[in-house]
Structures are given as C-alpha cells and as structure tokens.
FIMIVEX-330928 format. One line per field, with one value per residue (C-alpha): residue in three letters; x, z, y. Coordinates in steps of 0.1 Angstrom, whole numbers, plus 5000, padded with zeros to 4 digits. Layout:
resn = c(ALA ...)
u = c(X ...)
w = c(Z ...)
v = c(Y ...)
//
This chain:
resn = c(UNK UNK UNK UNK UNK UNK UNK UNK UNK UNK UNK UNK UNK UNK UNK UNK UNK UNK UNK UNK UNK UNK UNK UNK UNK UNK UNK UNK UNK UNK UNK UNK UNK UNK UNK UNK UNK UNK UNK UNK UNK UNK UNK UNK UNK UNK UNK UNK UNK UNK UNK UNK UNK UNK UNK UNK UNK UNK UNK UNK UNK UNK UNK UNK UNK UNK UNK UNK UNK UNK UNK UNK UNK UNK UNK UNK UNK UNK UNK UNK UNK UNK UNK UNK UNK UNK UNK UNK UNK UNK UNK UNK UNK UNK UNK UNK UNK UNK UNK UNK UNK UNK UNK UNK UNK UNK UNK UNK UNK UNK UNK UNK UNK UNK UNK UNK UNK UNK UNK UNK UNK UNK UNK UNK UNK UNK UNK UNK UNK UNK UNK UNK UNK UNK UNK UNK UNK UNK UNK UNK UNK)
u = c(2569 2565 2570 2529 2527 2546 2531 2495 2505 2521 2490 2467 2493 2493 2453 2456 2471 2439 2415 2379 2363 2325 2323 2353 2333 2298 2312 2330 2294 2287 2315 2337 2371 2394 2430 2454 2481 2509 2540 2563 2593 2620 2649 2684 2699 2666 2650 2678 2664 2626 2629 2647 2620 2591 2611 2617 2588 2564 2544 2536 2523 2503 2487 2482 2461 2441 2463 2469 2497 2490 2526 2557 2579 2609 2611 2636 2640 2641 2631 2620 2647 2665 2643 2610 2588 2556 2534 2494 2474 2438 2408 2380 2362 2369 2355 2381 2407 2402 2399 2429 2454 2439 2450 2480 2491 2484 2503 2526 2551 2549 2551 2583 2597 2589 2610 2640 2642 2639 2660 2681 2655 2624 2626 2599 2595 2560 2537 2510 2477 2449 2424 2412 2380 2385 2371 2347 2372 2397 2420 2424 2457)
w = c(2042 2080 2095 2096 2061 2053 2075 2066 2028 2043 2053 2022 2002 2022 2025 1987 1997 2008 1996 1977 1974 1975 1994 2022 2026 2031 2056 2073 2079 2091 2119 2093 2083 2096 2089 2114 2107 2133 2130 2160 2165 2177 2202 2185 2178 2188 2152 2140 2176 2168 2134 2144 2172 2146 2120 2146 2167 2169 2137 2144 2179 2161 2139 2167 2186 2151 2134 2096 2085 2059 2056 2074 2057 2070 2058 2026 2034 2065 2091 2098 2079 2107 2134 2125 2114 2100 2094 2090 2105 2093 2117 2113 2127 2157 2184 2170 2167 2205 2219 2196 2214 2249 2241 2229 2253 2279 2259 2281 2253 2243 2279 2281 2246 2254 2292 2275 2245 2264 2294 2285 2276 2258 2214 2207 2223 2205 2187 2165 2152 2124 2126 2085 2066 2028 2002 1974 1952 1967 1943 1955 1960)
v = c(7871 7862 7831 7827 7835 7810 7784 7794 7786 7753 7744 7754 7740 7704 7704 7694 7663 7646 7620 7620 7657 7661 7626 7638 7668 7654 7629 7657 7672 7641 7639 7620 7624 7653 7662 7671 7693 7697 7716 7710 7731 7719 7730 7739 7702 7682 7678 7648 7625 7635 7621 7590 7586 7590 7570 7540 7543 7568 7564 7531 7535 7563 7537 7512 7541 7550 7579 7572 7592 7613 7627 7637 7667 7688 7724 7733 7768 7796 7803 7766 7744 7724 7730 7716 7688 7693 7661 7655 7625 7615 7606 7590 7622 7650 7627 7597 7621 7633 7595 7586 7610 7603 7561 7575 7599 7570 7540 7523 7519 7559 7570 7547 7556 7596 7592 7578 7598 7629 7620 7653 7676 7679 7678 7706 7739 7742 7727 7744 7721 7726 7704 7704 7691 7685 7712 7696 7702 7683 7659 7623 7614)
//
C-alpha cells in the first residue's frame, strides 16, 4: 500500500466521525456544514513544536476565527508516524470556511505566534486539504 492509499483510507475512515446524516447532508446542499481535513507534514524534528503550538495556542485562535475542531490525530504507523498531524475542522459552510481562514491568517496574535515559533524554520513542508460533506448515512458522534 502507497502512501495515498493510506491517506485516502485516513480520510474515508475519519469522515465517519461526523455529526447528523440525512440532516448534515441536506444542509450541505444548502451551503451548510463542511469538514475539513488537513494533513500537514512536517520537517524531520518539527512535528513535537507544531503540537505544542496547536496544544497551547493554535486551536483556540481557530475557534475564536470560527473553526470547531472536529479532531487532531498523529499517525501510529509508517510512512507518516513522527512527521505528521492530521486533524479536521467543521464550518458552518464553504463560504464560512473561506472567510474563517482569511480572519485567521490575518489575526494579529497568529501572525505573532507563527513569527516566533518558526524563527528557525518553517514546521510543515506540505500540507494536503479535503474539504468533506457528510453521507446520509453518517453516524452521529
């Protein structure tokens, strides 16, 4: 199995962790709800600094600009164990989820923490995002 592979079945496997089947779905139709998956890989050493950042900072500046949390995971097994996190955000629809990173990329207190933190080099060499809608047969969680 490639490293797609098994980030393709990350993905199926974490869309299951959503909220409220046939209603998710007709709201997504609607513009409502999406899931954003993002798998950041990091450079060799970075991942233990990202997770302290997201632990002590990030995810509540992601709340203040409008990103619920869904989940943040690290990877058990290779290719990705120790160099990446892999976490998924829920927006009120596409057109929040667009306006919520543009107020967040511009928040004085992430610009700040994002200087500092990476004062000796950038944490993530890339970044792969799926935007998601829940299926009608989606479990709550």
């Amino acid at each position: 199995m490639n490293r797609r592979e098994i980030l393709q079945g990350m993905g199926a496997a974490m869309m299951m962790l959503s909220a409220s089947g046939a209603e998710a779905q007709s709201a997504a139709d609607e513009g409502g709800p999406v899931y954003e998956l993002r798998i950041y890989h990091t450079y060799p050493g970075k991942l233990e600094p990202l997770l302290k950042r997201f632990r002590e900072r990030e995810t509540a500046i992601f709340a203040r600009c409008g990103m619920h949390g869904v989940g943040y995971w690290t990877p058990d097994d290779d290719p990705l164990k120790g160099n990446a996190l892999i976490y998924m955000l829920r927006h009120l629809s596409r057109v929040a989820a667009t306006e919520n990173w543009a107020k967040f990329n511009k928040d004085p207190e992430w610009v700040k923490l994002k200087a500092e933190s990476e004062a000796n080099g950038a944490f993530v060499e890339k970044h792969d995002i799926t935007f998601m809608t829940l299926t009608d047969f989606s479990p709550a969680v």
